[in-house]
VMD Tcl script that builds the backbone (N, CA, C; Angstrom):
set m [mol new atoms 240]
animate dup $m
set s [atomselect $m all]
$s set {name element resname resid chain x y z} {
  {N N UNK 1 A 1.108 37.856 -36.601}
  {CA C UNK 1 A 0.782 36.457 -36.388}
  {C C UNK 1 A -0.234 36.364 -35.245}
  {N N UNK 2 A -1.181 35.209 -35.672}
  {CA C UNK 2 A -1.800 35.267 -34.609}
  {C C UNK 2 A -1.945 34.282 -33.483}
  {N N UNK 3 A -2.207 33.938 -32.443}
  {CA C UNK 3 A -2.368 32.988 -31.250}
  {C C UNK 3 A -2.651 31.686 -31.799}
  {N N UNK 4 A -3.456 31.440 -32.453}
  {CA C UNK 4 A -3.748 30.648 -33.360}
  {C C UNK 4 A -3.194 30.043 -34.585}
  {N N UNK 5 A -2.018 31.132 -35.357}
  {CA C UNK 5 A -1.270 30.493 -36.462}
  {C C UNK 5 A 0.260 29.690 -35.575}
  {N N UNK 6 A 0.489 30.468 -34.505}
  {CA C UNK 6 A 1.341 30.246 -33.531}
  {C C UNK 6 A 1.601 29.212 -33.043}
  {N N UNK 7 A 0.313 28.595 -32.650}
  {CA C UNK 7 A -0.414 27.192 -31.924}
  {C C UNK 7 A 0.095 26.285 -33.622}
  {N N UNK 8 A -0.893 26.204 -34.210}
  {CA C UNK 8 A -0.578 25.580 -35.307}
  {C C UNK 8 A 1.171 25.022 -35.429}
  {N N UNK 9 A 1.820 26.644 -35.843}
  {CA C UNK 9 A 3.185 25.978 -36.186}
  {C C UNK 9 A 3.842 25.045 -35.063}
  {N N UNK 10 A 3.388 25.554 -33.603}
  {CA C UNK 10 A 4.704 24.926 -32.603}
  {C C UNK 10 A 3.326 23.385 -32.514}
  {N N UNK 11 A 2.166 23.083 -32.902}
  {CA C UNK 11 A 1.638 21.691 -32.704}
  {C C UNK 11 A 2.226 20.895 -34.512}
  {N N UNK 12 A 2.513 21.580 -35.263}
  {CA C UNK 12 A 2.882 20.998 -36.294}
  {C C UNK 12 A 4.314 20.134 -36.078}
  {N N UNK 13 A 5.208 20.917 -35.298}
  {CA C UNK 13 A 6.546 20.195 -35.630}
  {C C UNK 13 A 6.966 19.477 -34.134}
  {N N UNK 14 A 5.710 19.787 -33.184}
  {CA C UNK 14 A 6.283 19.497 -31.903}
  {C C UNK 14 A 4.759 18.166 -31.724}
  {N N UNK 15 A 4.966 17.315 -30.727}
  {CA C UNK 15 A 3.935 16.650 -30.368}
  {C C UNK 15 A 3.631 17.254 -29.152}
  {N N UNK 16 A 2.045 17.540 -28.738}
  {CA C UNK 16 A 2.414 18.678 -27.682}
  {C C UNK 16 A 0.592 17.979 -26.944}
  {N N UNK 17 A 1.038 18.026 -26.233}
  {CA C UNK 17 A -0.736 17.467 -25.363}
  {C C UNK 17 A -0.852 18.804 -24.490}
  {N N UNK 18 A -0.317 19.974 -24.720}
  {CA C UNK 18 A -1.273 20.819 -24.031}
  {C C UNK 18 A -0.340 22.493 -24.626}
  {N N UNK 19 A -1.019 23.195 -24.855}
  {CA C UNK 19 A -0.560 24.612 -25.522}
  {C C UNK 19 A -1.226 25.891 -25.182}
  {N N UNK 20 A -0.559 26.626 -24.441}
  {CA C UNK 20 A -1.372 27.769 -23.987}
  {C C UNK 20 A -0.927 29.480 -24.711}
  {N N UNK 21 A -1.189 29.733 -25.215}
  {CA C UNK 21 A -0.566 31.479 -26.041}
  {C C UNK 21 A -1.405 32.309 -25.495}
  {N N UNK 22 A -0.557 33.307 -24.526}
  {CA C UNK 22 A -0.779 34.734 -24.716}
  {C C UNK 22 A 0.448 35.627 -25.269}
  {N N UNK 23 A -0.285 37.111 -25.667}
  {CA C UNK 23 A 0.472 38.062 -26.395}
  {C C UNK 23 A -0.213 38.593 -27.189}
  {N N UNK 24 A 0.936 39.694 -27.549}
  {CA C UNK 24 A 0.310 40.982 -28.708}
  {C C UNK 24 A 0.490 40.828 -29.993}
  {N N UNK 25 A 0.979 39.352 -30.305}
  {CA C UNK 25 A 1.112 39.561 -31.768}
  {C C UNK 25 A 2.657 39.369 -31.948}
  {N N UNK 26 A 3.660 40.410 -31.257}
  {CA C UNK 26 A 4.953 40.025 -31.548}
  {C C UNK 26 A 5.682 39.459 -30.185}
  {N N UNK 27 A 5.252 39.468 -29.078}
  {CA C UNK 27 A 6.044 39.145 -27.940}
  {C C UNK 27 A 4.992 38.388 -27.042}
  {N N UNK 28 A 5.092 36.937 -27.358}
  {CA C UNK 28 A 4.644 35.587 -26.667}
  {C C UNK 28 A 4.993 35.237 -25.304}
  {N N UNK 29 A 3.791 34.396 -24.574}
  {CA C UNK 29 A 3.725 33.850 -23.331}
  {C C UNK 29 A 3.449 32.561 -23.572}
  {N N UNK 30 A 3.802 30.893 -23.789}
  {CA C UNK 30 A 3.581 30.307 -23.991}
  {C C UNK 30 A 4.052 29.301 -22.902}
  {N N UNK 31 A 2.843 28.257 -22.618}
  {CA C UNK 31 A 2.943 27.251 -21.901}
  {C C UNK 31 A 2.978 25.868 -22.626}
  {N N UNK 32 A 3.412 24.851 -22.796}
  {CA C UNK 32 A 3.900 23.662 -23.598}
  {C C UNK 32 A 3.975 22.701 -22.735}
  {N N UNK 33 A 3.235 21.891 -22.915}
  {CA C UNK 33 A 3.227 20.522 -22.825}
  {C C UNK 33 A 3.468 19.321 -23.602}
  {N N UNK 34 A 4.589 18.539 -23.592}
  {CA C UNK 34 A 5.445 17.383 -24.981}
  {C C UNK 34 A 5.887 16.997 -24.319}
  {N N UNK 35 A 5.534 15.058 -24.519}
  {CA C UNK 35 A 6.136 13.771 -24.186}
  {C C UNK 35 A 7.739 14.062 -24.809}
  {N N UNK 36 A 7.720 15.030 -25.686}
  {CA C UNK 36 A 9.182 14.934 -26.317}
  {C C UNK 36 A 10.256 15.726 -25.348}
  {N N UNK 37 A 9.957 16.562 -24.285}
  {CA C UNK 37 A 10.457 17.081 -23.353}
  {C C UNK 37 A 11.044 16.150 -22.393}
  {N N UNK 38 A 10.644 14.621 -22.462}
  {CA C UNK 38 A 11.474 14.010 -21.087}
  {C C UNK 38 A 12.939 13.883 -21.677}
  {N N UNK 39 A 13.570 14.200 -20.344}
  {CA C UNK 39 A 14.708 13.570 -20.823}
  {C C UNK 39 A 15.883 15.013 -20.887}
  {N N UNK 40 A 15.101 15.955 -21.107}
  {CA C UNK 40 A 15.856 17.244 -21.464}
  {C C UNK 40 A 15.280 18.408 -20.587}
  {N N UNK 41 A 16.902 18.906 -20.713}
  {CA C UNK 41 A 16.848 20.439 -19.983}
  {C C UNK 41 A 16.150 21.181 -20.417}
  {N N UNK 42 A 16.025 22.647 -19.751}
  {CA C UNK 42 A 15.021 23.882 -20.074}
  {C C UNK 42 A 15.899 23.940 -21.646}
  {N N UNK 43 A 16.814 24.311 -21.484}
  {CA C UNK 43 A 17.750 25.091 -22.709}
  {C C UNK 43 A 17.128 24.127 -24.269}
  {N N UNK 44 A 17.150 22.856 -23.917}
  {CA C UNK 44 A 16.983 21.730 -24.708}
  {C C UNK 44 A 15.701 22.011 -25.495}
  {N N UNK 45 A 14.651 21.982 -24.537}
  {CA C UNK 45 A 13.637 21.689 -24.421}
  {C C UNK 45 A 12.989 23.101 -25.452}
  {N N UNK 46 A 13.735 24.479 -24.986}
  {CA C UNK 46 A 13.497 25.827 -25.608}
  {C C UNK 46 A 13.762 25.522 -27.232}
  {N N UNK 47 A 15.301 24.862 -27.095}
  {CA C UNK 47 A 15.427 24.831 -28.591}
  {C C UNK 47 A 14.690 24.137 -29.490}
  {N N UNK 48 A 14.089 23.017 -29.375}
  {CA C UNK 48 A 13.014 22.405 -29.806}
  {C C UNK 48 A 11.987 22.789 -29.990}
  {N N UNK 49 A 11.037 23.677 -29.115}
  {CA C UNK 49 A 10.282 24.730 -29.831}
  {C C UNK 49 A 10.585 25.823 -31.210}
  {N N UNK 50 A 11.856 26.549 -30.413}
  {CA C UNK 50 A 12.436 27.199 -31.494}
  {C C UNK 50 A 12.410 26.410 -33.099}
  {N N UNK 51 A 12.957 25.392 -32.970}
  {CA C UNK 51 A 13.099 24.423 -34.156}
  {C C UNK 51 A 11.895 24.665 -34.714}
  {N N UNK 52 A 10.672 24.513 -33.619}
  {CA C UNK 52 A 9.392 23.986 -35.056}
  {C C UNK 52 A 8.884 25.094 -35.199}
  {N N UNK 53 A 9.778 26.963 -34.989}
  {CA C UNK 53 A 9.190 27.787 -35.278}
  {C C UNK 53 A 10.317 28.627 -36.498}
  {N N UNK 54 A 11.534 27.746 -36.678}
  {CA C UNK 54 A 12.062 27.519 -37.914}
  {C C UNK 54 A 12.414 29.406 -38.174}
  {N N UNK 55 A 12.187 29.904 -39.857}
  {CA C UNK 55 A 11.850 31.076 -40.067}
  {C C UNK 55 A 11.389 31.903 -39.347}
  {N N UNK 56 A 10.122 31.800 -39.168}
  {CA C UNK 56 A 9.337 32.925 -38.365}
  {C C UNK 56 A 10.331 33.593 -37.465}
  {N N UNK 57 A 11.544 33.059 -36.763}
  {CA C UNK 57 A 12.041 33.644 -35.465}
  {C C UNK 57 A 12.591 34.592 -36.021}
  {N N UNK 58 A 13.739 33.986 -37.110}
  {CA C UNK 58 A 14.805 34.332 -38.311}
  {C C UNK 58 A 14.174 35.524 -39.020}
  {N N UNK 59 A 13.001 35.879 -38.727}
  {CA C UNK 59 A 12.380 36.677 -39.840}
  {C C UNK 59 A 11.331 37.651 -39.323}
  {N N UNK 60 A 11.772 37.175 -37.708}
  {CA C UNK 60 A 11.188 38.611 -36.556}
  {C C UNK 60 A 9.552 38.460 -36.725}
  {N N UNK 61 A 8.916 37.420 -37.501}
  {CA C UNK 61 A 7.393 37.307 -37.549}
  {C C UNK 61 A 7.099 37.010 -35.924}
  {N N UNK 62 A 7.644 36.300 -35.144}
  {CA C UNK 62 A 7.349 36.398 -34.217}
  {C C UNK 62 A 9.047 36.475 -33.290}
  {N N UNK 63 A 8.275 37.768 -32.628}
  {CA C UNK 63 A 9.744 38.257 -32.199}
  {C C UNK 63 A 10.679 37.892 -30.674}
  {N N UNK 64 A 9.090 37.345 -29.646}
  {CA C UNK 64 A 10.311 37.073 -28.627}
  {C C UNK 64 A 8.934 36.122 -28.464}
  {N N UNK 65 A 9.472 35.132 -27.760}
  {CA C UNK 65 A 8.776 33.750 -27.238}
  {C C UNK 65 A 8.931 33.281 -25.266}
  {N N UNK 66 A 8.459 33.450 -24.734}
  {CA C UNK 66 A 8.963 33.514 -23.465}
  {C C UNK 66 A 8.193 31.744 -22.872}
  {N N UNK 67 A 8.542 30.552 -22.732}
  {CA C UNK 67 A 8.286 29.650 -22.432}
  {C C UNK 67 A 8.255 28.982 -21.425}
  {N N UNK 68 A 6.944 27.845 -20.920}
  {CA C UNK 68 A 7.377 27.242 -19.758}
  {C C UNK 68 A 7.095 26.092 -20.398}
  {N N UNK 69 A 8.120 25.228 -20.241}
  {CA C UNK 69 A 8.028 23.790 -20.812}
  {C C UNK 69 A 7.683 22.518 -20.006}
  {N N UNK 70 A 6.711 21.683 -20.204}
  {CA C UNK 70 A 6.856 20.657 -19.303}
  {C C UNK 70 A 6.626 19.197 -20.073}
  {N N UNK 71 A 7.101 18.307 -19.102}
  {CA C UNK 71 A 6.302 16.903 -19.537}
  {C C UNK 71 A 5.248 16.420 -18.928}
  {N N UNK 72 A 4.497 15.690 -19.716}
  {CA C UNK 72 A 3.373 15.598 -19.247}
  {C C UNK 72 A 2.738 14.951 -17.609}
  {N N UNK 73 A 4.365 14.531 -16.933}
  {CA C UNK 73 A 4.289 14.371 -15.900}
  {C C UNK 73 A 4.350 15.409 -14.748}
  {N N UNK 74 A 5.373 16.072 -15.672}
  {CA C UNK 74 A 5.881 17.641 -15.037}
  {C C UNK 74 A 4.294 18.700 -14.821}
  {N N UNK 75 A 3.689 18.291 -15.826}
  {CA C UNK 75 A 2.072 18.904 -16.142}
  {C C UNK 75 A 1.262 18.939 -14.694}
  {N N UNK 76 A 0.710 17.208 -14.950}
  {CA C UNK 76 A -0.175 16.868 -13.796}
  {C C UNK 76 A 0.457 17.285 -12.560}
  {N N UNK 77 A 1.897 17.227 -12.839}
  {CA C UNK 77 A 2.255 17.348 -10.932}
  {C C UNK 77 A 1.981 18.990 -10.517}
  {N N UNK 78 A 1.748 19.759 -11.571}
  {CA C UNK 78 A 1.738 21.184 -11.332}
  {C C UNK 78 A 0.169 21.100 -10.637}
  {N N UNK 79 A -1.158 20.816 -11.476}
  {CA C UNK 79 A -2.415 20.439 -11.270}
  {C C UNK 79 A -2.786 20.166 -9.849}
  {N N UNK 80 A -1.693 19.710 -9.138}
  {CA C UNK 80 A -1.946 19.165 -7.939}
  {C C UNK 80 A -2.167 20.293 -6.606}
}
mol reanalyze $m
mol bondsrecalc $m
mol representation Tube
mol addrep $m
């Protein structure tokens, strides 16, 4: 899989105003940005990615995902 089909699936099922992928193909570095993140914990927030990566996880296409999740407030305040 690539950085790019990656991006796709987690902007398909997630609403996401900012997405960053590194990795080799099977073991991801991903940064996430989603209004759908307020409100929820890390754990929360992980599984919801997971969700919009469905199969693929189930099916080792992409094998480990390592995440930093924020909201888009959580975002800008990093920027600072």
């Amino acid at each position: 899989m690539t950085a790019e089909q990656l991006q796709a699936l987690i902007a398909a099922g997630l609403q996401c105003d900012h997405i960053e992928l590194a990795g080799d193909g099977r073991h991801w570095y991903a940064t996430i940005v989603s209004p759908e993140f307020e409100g929820k914990r890390a754990i929360q927030r992980h599984q919801r990615v997971y969700a919009t990566l469905g199969r693929k996880i189930h099916t080792d296409e992409v094998h480990a995902l390592s995440m930093k999740t924020y909201t888009p407030a959580e975002w800008a305040a990093q920027a600072k």
